[in-house]
N, CA, C and O atoms as a GROMACS GRO file, in nm:
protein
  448
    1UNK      N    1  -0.796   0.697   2.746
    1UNK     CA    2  -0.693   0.730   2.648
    1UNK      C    3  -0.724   0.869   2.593
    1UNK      O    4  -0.838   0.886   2.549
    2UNK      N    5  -0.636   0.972   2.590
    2UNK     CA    6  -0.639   1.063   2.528
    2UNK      C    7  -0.657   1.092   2.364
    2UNK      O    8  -0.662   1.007   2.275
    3UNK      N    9  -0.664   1.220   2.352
    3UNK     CA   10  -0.683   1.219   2.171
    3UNK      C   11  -0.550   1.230   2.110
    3UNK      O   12  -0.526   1.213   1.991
    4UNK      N   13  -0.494   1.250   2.168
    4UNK     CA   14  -0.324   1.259   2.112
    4UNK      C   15  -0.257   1.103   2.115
    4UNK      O   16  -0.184   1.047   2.033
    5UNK      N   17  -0.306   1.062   2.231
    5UNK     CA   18  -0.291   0.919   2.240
    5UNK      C   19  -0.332   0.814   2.137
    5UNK      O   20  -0.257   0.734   2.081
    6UNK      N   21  -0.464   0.829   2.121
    6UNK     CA   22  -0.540   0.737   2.021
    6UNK      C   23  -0.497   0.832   1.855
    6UNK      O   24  -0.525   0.769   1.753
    7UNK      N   25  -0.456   0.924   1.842
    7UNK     CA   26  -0.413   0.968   1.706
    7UNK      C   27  -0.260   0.921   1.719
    7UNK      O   28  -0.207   0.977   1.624
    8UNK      N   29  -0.182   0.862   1.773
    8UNK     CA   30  -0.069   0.826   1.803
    8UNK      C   31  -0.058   0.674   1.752
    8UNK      O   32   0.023   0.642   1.666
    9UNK      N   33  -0.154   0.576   1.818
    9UNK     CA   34  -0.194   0.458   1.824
    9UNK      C   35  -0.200   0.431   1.642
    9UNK      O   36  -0.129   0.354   1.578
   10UNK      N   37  -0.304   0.518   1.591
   10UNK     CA   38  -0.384   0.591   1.442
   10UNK      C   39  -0.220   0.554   1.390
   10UNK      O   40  -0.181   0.439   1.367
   11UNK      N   41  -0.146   0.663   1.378
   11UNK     CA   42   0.001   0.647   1.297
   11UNK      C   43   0.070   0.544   1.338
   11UNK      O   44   0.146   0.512   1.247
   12UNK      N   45   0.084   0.467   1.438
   12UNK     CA   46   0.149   0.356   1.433
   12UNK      C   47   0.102   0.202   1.421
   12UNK      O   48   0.179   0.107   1.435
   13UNK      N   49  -0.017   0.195   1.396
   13UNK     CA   50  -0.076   0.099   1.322
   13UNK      C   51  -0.067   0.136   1.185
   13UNK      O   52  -0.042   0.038   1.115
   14UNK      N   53  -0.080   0.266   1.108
   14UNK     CA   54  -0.093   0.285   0.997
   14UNK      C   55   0.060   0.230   0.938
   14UNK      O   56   0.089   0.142   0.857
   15UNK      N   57   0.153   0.337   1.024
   15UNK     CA   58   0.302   0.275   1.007
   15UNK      C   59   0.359   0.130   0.962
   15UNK      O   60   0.433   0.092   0.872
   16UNK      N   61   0.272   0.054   1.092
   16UNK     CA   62   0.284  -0.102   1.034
   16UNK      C   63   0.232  -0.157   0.916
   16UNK      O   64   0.290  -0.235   0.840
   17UNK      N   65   0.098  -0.102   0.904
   17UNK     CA   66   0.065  -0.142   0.747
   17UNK      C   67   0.127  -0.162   0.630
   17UNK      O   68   0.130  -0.256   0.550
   18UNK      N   69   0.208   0.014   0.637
   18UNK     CA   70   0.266   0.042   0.570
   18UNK      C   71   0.404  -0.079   0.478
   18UNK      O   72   0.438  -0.121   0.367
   19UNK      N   73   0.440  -0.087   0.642
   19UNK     CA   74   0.566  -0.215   0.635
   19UNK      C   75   0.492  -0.352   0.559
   19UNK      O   76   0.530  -0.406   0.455
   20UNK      N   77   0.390  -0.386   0.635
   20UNK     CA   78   0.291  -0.516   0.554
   20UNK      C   79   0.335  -0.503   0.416
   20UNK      O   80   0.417  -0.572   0.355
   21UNK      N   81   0.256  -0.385   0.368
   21UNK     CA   82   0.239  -0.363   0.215
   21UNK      C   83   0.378  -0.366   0.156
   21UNK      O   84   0.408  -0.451   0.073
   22UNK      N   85   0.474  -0.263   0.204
   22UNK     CA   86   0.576  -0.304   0.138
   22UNK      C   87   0.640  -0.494   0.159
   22UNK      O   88   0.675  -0.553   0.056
   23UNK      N   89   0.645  -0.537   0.241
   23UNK     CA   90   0.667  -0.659   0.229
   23UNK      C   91   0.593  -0.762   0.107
   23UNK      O   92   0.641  -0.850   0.035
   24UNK      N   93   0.490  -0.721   0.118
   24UNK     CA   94   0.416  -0.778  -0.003
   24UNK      C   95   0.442  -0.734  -0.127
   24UNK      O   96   0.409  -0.804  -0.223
   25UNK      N   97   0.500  -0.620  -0.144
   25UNK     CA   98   0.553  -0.584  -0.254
   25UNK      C   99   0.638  -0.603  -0.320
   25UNK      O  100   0.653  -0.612  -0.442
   26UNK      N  101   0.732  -0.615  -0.195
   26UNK     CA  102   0.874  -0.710  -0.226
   26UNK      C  103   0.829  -0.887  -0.243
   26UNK      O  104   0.870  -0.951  -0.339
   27UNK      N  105   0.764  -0.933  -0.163
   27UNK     CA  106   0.769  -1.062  -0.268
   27UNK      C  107   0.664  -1.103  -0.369
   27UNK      O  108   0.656  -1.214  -0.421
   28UNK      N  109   0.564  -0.970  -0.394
   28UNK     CA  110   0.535  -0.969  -0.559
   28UNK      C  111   0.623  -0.962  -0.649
   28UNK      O  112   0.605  -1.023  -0.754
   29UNK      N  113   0.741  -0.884  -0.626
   29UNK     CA  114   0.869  -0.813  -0.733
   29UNK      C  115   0.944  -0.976  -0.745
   29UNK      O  116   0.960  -1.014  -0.861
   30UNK      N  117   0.981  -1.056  -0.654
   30UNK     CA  118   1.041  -1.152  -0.660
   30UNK      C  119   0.925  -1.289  -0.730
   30UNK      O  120   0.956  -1.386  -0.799
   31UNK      N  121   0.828  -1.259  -0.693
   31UNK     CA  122   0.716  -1.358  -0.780
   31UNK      C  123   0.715  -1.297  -0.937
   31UNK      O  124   0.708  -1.356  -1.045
   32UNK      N  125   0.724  -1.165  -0.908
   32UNK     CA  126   0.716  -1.156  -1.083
   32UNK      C  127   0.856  -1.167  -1.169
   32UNK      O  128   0.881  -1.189  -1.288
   33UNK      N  129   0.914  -1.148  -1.083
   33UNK     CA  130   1.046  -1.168  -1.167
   33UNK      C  131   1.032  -1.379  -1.162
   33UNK      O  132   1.058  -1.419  -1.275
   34UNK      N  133   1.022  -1.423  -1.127
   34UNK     CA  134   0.998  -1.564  -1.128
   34UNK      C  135   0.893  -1.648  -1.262
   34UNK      O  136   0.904  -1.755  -1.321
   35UNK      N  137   0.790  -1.533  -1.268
   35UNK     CA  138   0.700  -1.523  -1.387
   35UNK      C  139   0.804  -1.502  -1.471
   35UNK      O  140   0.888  -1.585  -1.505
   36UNK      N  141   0.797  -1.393  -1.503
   36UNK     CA  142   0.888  -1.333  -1.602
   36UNK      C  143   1.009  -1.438  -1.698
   36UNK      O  144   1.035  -1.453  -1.817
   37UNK      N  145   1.054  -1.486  -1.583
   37UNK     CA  146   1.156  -1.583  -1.629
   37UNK      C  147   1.102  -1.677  -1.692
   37UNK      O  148   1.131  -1.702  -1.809
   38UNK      N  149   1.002  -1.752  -1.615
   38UNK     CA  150   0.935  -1.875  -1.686
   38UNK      C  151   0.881  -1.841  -1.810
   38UNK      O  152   0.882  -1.930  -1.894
   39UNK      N  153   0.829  -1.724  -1.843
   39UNK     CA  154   0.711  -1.666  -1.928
   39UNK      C  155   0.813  -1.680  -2.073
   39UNK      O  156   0.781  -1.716  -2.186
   40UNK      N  157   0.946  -1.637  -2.018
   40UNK     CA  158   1.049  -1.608  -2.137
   40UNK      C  159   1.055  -1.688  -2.184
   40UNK      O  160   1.017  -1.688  -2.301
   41UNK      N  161   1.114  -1.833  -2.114
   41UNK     CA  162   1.143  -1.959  -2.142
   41UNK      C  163   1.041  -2.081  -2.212
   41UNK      O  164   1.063  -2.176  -2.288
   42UNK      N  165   0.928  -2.032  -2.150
   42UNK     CA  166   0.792  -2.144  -2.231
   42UNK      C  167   0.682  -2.086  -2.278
   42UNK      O  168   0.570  -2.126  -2.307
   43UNK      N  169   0.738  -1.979  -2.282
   43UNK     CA  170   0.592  -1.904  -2.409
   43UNK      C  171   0.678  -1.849  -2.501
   43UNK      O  172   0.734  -1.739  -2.503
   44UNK      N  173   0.679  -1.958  -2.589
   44UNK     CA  174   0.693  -1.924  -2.758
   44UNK      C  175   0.618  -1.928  -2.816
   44UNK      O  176   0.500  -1.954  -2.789
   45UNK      N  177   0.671  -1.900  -2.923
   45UNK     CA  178   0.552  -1.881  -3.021
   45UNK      C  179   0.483  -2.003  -3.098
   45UNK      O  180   0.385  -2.004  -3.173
   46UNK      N  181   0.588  -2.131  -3.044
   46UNK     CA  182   0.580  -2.255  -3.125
   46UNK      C  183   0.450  -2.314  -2.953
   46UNK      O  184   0.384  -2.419  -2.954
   47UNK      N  185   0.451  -2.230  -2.855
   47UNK     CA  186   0.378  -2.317  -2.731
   47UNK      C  187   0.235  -2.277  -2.814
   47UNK      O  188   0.140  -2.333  -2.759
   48UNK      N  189   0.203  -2.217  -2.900
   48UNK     CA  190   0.062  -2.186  -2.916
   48UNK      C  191  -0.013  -2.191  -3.037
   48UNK      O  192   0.051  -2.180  -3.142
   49UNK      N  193  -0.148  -2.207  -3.044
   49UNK     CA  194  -0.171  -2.292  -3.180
   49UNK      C  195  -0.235  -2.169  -3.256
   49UNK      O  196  -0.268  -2.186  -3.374
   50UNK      N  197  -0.251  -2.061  -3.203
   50UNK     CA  198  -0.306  -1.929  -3.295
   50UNK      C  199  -0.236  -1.796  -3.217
   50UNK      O  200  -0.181  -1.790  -3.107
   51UNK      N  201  -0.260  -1.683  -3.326
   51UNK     CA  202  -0.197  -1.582  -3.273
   51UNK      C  203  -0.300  -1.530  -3.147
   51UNK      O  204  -0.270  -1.447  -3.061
   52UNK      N  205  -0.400  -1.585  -3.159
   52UNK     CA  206  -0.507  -1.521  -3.098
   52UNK      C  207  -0.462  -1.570  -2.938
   52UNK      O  208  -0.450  -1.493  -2.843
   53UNK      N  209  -0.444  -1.694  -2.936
   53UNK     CA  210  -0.378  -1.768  -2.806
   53UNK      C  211  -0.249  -1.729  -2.746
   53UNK      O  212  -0.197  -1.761  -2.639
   54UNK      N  213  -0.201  -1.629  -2.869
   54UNK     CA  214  -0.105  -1.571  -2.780
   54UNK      C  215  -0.064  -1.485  -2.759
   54UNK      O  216   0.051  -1.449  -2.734
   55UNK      N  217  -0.192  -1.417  -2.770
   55UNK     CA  218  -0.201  -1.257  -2.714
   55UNK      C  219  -0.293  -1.285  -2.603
   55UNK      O  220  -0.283  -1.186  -2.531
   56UNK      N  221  -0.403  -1.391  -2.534
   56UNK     CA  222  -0.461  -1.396  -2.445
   56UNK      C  223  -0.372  -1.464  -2.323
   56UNK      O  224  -0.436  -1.438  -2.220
   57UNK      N  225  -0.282  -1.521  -2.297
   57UNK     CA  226  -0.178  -1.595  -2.226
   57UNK      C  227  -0.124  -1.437  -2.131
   57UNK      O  228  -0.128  -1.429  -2.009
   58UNK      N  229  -0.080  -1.333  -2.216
   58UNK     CA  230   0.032  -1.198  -2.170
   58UNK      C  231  -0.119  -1.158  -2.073
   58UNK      O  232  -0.132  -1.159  -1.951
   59UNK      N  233  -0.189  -1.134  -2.147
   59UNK     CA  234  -0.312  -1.025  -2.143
   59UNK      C  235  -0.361  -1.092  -1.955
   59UNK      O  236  -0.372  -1.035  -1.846
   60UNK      N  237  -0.373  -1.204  -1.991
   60UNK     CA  238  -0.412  -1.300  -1.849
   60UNK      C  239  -0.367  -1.232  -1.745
   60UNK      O  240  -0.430  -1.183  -1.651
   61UNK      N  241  -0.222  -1.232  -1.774
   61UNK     CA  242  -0.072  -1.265  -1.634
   61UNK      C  243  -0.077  -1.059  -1.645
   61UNK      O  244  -0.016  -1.003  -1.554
   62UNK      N  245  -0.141  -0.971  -1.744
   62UNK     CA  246  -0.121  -0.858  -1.733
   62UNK      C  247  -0.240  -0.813  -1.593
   62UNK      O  248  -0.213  -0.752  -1.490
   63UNK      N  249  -0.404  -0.881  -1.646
   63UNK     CA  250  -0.476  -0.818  -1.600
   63UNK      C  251  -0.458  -0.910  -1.436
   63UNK      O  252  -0.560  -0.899  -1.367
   64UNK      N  253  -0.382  -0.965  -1.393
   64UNK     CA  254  -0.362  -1.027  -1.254
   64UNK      C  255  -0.282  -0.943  -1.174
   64UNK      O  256  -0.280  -0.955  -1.052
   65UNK      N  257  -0.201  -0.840  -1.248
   65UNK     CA  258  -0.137  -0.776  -1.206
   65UNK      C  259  -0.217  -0.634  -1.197
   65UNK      O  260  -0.195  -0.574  -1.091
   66UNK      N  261  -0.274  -0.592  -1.256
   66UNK     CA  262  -0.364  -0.465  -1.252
   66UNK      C  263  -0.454  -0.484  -1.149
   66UNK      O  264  -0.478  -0.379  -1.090
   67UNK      N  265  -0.534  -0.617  -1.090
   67UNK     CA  266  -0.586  -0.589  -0.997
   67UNK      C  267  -0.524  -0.637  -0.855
   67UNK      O  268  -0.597  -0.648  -0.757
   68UNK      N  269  -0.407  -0.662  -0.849
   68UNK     CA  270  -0.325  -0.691  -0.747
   68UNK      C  271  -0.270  -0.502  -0.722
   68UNK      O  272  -0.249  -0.455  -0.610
   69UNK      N  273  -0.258  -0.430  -0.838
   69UNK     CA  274  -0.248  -0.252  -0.795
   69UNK      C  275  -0.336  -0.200  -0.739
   69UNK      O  276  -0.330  -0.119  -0.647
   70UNK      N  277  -0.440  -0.252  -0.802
   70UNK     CA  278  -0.635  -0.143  -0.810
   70UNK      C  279  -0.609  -0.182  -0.644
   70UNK      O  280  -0.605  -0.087  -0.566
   71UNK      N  281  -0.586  -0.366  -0.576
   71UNK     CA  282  -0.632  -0.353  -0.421
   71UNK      C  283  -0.562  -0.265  -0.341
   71UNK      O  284  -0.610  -0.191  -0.255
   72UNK      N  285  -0.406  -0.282  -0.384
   72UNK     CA  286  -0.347  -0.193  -0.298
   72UNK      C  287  -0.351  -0.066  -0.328
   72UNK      O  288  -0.278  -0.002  -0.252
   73UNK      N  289  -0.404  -0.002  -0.406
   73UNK     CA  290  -0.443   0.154  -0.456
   73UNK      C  291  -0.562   0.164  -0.333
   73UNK      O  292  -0.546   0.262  -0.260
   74UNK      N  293  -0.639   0.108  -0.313
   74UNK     CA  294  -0.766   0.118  -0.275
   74UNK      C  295  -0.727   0.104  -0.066
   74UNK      O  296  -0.757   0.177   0.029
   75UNK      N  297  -0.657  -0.012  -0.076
   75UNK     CA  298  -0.582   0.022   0.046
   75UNK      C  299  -0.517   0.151   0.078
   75UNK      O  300  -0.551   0.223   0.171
   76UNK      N  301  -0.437   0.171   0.010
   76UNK     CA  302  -0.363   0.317  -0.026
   76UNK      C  303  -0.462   0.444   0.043
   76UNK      O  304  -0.443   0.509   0.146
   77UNK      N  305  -0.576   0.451  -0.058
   77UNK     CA  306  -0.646   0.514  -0.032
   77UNK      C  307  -0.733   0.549   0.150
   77UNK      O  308  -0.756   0.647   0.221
   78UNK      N  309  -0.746   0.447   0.154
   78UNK     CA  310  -0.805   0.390   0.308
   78UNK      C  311  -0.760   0.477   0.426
   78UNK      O  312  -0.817   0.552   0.506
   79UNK      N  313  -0.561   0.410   0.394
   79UNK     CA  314  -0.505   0.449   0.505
   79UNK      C  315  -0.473   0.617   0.518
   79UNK      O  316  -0.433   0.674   0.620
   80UNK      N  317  -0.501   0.674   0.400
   80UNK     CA  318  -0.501   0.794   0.310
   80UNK      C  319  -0.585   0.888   0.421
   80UNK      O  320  -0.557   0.975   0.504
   81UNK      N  321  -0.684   0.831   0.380
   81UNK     CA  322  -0.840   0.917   0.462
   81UNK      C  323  -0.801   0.943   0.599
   81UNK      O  324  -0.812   1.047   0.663
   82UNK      N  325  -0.741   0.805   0.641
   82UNK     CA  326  -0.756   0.775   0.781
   82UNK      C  327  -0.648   0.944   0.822
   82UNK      O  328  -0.697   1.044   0.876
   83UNK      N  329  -0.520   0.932   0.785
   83UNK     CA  330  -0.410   1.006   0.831
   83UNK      C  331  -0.458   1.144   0.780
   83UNK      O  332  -0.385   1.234   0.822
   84UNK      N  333  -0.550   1.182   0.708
   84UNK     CA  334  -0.611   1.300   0.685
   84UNK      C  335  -0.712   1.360   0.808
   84UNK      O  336  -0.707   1.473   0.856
   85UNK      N  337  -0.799   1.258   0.843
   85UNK     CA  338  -0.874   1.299   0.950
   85UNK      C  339  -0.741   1.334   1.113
   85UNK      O  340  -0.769   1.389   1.219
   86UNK      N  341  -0.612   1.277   1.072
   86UNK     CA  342  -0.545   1.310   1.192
   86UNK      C  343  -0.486   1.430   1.197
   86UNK      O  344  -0.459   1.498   1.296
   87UNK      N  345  -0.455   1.468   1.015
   87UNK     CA  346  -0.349   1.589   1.054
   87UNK      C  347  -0.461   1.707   1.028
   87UNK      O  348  -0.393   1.810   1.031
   88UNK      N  349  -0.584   1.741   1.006
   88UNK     CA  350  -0.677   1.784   0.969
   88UNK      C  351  -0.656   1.888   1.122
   88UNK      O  352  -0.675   1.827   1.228
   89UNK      N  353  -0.620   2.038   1.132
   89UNK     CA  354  -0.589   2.115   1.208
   89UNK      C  355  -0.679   2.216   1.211
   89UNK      O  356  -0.671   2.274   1.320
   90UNK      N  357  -0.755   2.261   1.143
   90UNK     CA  358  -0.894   2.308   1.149
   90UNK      C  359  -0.975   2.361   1.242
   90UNK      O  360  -1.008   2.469   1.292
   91UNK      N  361  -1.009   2.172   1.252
   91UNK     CA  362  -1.141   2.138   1.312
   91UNK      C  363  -1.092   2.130   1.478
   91UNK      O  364  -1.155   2.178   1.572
   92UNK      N  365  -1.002   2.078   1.485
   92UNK     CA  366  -0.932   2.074   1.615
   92UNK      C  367  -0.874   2.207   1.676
   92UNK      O  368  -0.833   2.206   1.792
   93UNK      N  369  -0.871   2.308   1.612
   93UNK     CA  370  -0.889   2.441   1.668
   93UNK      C  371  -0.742   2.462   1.696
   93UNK      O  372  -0.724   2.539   1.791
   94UNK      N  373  -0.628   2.414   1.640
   94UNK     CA  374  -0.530   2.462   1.712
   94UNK      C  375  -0.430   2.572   1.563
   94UNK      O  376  -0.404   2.575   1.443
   95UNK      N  377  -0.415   2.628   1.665
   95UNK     CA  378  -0.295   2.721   1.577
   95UNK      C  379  -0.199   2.730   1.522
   95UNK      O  380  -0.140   2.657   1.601
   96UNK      N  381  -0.110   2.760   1.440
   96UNK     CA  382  -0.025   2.694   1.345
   96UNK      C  383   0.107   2.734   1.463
   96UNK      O  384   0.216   2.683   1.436
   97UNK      N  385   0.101   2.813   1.573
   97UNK     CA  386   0.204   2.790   1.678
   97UNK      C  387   0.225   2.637   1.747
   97UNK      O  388   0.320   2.594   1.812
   98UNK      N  389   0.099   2.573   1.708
   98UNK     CA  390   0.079   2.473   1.798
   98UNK      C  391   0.174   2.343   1.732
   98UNK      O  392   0.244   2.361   1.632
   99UNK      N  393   0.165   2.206   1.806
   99UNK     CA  394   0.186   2.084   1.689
   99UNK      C  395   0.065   2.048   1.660
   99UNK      O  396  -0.040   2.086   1.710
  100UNK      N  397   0.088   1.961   1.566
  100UNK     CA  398  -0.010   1.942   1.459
  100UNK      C  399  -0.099   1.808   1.585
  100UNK      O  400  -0.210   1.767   1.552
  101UNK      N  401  -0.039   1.761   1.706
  101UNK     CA  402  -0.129   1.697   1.852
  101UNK      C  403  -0.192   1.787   1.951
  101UNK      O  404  -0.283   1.755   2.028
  102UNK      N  405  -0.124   1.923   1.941
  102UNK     CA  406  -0.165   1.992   2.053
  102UNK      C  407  -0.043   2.019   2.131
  102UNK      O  408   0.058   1.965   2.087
  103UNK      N  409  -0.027   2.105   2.257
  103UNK     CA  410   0.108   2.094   2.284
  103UNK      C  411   0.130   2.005   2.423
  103UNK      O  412   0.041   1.946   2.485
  104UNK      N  413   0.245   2.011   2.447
  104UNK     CA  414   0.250   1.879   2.576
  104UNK      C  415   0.244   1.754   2.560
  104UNK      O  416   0.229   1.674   2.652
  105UNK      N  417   0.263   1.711   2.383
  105UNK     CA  418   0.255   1.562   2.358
  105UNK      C  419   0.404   1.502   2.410
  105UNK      O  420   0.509   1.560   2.383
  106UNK      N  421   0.397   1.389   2.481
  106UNK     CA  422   0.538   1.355   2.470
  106UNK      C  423   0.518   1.219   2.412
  106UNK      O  424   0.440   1.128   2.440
  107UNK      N  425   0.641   1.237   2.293
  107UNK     CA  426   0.654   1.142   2.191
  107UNK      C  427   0.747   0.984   2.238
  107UNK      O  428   0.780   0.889   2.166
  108UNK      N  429   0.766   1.003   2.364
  108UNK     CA  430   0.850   0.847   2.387
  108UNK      C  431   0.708   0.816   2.428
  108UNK      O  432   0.719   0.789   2.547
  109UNK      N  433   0.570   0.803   2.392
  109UNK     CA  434   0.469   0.718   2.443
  109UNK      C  435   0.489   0.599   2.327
  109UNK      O  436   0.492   0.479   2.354
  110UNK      N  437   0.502   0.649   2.207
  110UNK     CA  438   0.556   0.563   2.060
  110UNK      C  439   0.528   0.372   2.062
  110UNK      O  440   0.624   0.298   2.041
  111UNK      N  441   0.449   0.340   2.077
  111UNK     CA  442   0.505   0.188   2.031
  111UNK      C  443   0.434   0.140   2.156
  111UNK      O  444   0.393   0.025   2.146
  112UNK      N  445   0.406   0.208   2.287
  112UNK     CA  446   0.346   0.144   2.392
  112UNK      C  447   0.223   0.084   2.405
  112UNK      O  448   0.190   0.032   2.512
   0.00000   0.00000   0.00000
């Protein structure tokens, strides 16, 4: 396999990820809106026996959500590095006449 090849392979696995994550994002948005609703409906102020209990209930369902960001931030990051070491033109010696693969890539290899 070539290097244009395997940096090809590189963006279209990353590509798919990409799709993963958003899918998961979309049915976090639909899980939280599902929270949300319930949260409205049975957390009153009469569900709790101190104020203290009901500022720790939000705080809970807040910090579940902060580290459900931090993973995918950190994923984020990952796939980040990865697509940096590809477009990184430098080190690979080619010239800004060139593409950012070299020249002679042909792009219907895509998906194979």
């Amino acid at each position: 396999m070539s290097r244009e090849q395997a940096f090809l392979h590189m963006l279209d696995a990353a590509s798919k990820i990409q799709w993963n994550i958003a899918m998961i994002l979309e049915a976090k948005a639909v899980e939280a809106e599902k929270v949300r609703n319930w949260t409205i409906n049975h957390l009153t102020v009469n569900a709790f026996q101190t104020h203290d209990e009901q500022l720790k209930e939000p705080l809970q369902i807040h910090e579940q959500i902060i580290e459900l960001l931090e993973g995918l931030t950190k994923l984020e990051n990952g796939l980040c590095s990865n697509l940096k070491a590809i477009l990184v033109q430098e080190e690979s010696g080619l010239s800004d006449d060139d593409s950012m693969f070299g020249t002679g890539l042909d792009l219907g290899d895509i998906g194979k």
